[in-house]
MARLUM-165347 format. One record per residue (C-alpha): residue in one letter; chain; y, z, x; residue number from 1. Coordinates in pm, 1 decimal, decimal comma. Each point is the difference from the previous one (the first is absolute). Example, Ala and Ser with C-alpha at 12.3 -4.5 7.8 and 13.67 -1.06 7.14 Angstrom:
BEGIN
<a A <-450,0 780,0 1230,0> 1>,
<s A <344,0 -66,0 137,0> 2>,
This chain:
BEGIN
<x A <0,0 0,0 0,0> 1>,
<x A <364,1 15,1 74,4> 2>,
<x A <140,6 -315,3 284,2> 3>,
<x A <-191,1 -81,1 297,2> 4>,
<x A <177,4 159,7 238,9> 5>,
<x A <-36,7 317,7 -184,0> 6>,
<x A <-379,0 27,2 -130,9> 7>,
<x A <-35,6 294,9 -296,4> 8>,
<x A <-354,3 85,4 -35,7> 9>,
<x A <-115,5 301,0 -247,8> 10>,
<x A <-327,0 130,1 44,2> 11>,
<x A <-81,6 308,8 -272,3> 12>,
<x A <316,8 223,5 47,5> 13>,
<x A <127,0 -139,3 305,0> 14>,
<x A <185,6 -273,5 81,8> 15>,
<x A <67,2 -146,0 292,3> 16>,
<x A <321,6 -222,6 181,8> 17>,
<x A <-77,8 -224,8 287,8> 18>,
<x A <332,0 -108,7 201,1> 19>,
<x A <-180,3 -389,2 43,6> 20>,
<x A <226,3 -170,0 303,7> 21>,
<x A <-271,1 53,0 244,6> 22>,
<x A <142,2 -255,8 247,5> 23>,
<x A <336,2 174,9 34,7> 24>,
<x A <-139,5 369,9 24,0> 25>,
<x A <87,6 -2,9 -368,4> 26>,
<x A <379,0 -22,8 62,4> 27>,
<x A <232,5 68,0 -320,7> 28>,
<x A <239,9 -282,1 -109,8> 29>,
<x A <119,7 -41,3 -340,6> 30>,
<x A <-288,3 -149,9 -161,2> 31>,
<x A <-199,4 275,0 107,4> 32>,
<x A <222,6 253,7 -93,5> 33>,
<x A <3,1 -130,0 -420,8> 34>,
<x A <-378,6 -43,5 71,0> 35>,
<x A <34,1 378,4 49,6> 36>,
<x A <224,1 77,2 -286,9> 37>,
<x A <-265,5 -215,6 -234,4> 38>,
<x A <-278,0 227,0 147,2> 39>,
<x A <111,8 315,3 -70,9> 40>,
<x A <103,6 -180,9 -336,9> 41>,
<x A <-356,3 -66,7 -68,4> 42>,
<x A <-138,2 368,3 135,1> 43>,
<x A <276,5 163,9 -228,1> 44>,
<x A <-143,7 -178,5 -305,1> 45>,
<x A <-350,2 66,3 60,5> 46>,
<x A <-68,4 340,4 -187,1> 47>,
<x A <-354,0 -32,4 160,8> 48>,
<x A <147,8 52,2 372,1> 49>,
<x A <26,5 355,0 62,6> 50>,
<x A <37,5 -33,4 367,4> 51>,
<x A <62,7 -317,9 281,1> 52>,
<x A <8,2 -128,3 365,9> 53>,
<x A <235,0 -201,1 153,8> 54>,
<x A <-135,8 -133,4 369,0> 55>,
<x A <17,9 -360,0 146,2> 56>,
<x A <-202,4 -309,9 20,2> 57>,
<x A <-154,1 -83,3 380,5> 58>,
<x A <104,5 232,1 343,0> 59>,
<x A <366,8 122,2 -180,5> 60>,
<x A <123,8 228,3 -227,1> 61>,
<x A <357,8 -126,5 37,0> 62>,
<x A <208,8 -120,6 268,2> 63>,
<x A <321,2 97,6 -167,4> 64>,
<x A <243,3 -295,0 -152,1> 65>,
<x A <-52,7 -348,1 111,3> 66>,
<x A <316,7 -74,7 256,0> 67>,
<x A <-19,7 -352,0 -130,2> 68>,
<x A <22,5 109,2 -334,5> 69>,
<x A <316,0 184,1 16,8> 70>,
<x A <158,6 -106,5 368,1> 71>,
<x A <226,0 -273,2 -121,9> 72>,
<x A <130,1 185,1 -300,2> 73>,
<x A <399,1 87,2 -24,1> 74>,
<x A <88,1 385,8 6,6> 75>,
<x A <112,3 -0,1 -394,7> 76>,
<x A <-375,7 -178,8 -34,8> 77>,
<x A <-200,5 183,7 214,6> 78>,
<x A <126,0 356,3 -170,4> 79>,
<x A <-80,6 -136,9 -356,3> 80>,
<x A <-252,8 -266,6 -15,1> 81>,
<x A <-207,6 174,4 291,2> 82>,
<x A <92,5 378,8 61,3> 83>,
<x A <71,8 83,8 -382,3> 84>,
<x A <-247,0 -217,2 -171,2> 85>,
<x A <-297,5 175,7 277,5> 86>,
<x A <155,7 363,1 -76,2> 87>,
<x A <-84,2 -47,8 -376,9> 88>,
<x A <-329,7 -123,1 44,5> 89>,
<x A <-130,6 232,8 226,0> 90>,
<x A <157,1 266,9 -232,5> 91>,
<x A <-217,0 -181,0 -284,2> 92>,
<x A <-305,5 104,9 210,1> 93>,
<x A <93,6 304,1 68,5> 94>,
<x A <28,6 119,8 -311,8> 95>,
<x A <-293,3 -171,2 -155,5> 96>,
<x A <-152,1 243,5 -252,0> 97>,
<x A <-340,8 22,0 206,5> 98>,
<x A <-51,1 157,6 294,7> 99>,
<x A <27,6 -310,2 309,7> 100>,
<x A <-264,1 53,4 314,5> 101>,
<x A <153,7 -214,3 278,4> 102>,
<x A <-322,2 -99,2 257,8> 103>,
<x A <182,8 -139,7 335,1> 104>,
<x A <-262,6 -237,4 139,8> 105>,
<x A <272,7 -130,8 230,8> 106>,
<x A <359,7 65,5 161,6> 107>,
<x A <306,1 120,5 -253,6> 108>,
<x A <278,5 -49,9 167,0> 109>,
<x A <382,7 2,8 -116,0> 110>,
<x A <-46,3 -137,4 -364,4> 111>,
<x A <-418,8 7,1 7,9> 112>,
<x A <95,0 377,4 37,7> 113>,
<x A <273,0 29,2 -263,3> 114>,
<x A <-292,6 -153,6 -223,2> 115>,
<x A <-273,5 265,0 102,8> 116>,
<x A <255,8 271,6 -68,2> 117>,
<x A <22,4 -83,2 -364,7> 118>,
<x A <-380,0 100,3 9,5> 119>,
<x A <-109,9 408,2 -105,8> 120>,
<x A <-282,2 -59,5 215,0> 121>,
<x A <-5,5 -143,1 367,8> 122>,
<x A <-344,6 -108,3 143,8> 123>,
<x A <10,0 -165,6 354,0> 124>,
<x A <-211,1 -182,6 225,8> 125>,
<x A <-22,6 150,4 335,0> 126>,
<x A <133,3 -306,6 163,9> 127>,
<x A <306,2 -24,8 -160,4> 128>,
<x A <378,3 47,4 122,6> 129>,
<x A <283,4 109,1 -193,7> 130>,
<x A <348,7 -1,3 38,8> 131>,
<x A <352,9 -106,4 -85,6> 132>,
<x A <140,8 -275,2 247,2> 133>,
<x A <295,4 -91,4 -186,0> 134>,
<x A <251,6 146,7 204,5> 135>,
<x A <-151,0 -210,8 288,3> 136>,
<x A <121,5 -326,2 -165,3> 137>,
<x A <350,8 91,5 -96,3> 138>,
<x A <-146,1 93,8 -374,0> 139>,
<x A <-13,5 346,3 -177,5> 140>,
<x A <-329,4 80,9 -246,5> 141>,
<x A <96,1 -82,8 -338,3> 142>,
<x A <-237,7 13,8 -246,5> 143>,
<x A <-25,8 409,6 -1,9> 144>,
<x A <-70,9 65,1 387,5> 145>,
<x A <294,0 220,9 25,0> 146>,
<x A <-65,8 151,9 -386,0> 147>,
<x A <-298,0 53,0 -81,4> 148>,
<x A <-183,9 -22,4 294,2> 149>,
<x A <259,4 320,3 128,3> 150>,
<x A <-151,3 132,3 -360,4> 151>,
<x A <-348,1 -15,7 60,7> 152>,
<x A <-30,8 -34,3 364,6> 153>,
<x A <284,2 222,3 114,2> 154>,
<x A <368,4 -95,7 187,1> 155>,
<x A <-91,1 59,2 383,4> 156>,
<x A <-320,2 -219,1 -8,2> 157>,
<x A <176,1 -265,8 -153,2> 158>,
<x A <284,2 54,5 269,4> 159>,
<x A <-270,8 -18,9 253,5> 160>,
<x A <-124,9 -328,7 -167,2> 161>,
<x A <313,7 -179,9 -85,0> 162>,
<x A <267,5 117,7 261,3> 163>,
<x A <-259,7 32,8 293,8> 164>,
<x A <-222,9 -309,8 -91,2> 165>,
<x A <-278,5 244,9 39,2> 166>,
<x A <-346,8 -160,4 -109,3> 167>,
<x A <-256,5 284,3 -132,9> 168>,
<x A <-396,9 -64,8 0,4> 169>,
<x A <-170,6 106,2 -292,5> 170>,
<x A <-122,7 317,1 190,1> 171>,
<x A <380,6 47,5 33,4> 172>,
<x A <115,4 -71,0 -368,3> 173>,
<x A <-243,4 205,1 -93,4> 174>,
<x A <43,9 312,0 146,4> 175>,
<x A <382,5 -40,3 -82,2> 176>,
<x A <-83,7 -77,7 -361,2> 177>,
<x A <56,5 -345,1 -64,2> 178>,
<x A <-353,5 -54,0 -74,1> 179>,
<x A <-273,4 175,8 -141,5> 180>,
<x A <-288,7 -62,7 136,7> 181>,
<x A <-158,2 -179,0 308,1> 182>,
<x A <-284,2 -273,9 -31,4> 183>,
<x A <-202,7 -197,4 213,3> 184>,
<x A <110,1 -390,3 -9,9> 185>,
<x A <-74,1 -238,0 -269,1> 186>,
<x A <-93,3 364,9 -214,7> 187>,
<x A <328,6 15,6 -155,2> 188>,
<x A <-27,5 -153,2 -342,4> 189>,
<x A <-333,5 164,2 -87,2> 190>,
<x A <129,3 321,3 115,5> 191>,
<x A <321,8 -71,3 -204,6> 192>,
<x A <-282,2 -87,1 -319,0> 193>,
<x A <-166,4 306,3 44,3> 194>,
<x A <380,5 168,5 -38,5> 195>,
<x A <115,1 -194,7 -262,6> 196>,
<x A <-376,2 68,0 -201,7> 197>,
<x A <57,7 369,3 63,4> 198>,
<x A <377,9 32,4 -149,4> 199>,
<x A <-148,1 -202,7 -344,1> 200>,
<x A <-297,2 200,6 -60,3> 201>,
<x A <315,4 329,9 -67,7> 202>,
<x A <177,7 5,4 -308,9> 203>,
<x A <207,3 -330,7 -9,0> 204>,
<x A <269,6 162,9 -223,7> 205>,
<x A <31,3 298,8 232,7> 206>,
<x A <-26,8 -211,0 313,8> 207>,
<x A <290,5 -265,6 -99,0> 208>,
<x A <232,0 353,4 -97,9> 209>,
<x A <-47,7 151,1 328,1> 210>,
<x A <74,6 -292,2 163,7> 211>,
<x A <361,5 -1,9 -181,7> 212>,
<x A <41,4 385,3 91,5> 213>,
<x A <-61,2 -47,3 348,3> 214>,
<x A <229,7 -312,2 -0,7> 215>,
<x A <339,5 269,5 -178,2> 216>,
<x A <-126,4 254,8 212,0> 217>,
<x A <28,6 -213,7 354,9> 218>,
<x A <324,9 -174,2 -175,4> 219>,
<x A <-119,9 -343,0 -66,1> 220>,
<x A <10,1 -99,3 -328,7> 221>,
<x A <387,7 11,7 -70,1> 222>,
<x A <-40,9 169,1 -350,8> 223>,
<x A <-312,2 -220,8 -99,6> 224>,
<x A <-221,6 259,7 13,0> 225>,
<x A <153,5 280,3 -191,8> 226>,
<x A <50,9 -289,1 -287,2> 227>,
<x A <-324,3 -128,1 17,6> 228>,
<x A <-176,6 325,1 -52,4> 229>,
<x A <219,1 115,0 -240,5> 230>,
<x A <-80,5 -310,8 -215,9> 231>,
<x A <-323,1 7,8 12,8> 232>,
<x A <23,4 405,8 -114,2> 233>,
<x A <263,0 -96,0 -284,7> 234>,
<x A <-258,3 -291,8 -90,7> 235>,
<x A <-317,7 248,6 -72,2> 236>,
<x A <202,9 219,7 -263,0> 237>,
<x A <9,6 25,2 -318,5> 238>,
<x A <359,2 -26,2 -1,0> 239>,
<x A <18,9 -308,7 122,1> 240>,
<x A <-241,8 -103,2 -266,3> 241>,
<x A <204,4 135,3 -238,7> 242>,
<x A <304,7 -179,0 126,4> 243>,
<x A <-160,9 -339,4 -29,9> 244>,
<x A <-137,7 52,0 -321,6> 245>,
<x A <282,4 126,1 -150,1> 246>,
<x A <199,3 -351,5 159,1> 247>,
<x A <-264,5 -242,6 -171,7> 248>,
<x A <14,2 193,7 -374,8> 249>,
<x A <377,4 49,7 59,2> 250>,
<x A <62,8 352,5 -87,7> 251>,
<x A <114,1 291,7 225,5> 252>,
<x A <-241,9 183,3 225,6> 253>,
<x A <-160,9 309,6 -14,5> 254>,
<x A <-70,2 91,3 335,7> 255>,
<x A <-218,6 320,0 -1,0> 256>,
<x A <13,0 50,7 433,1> 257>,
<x A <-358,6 -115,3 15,1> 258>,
<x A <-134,5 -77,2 345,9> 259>,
């Protein structure tokens, strides 16, 4: 399902997003990025998926955005079409109402990490560098490297990464938190199935609310989260009931309080 370049497969509970640009280390350009926004379209709608994996097709996870892609763009350009328009997608997938299991089979590096940040779950191959290099060509990470990566990774090792140009190992990342567990190569997307299988055999309801607590609690969700759960409390009532059966027979409501 989904475009080529972005395969959706859903087996039982889980589904799963392959990055598909094997020949350039599945580099992001535009058409990959709405392949990504119609993916996490296509998750969302599934009520069946109660958990998925993002990883990428061949020897990469991500190799960040395609130069080529975005190089010759003008400044006013570049911020919109390319900086802006990646921002919202990768906020699309990281606020997808399932949990996401990232398995790095291969580098993520600049915006290949960005990507496996939007993930809850980090699996990586023991082979595998990460970094942010931006600052090495003149650029600055812009799809969340200096947001929520700081969030969920914390400031200094991002400093480390994007002012130093350090590269980490996934030894490295993993002691300072950036991943969450170690594999063995070519291990990473069965090891990220096994995940994925164990978050949807819990309580999907309870699963998809703690995942919008955590995001209030570590200040990610800009409001979305308080609203969200707060709709889907007012929607179980009898209240609310009340409310829109009062609307369709047009007469006043009698609300009675009822939870």
């Amino acid at each position: 399902m989904a475009s080529g370049i972005v395969k959706v497969d859903v087996e039982g509970h889980v589904a799963t997003l392959t990055i598909s640009r094997p020949e350039k280390l599945n580099a992001l350009d535009l058409d990959m990025l709405k392949a990504l926004a119609d993916a996490a379209d296509e998750v969302e709608a599934n009520a069946n998926v109660r958990a998925a994996i993002l990883t990428g097709e061949g020897k990469g996870f991500s190799a960040g955005g395609d130069i080529k892609a975005w190089g010759g763009m003008l400044p006013q350009e570049f911020g919109h079409a390319w900086v802006r328009h990646g921002h919202r997608i990768f906020e699309r997938l990281a606020t997808l109402r399932v949990p996401l299991v990232a398995a790095l089979n291969g580098h993520a590096l600049g915006g290949g990490l960005e990507l496996a940040g939007v993930a809850d779950i980090r699996l990586a191959e023991e082979q595998i560098k990460i970094g942010l290099p931006e600052t090495g060509l003149g650029m600055v990470p812009g799809w969340s490297g200096t947001q929520r990566l700081v969030r969920r990774f914390g400031a200094q090792v991002v400093r480390r990464m994007a002012l130093g140009g350090e590269i980490f190992t996934a030894e490295q990342a993993r002691l300072l938190g950036m991943v969450d567990a170690v594999v063995p190569t070519g291990n990473s997307l069965a090891a990220a199935r096994e995940y994925a299988e164990r978050i949807a055999a819990r309580g999907p309801a309870a699963v998809e609310i703690v995942k919008l607590m955590i995001a209030s609690a570590n200040g990610e969700d800009n409001g979305t989260a308080v609203e969200a759960l707060g709709s889907i409390l007012a929607a179980k009532t009898g209240d609310l009931k009340e409310g829109v059966a009062s609307f369709s027979e047009k007469r006043p409501a009698t609300f009675k309080g009822e939870w």
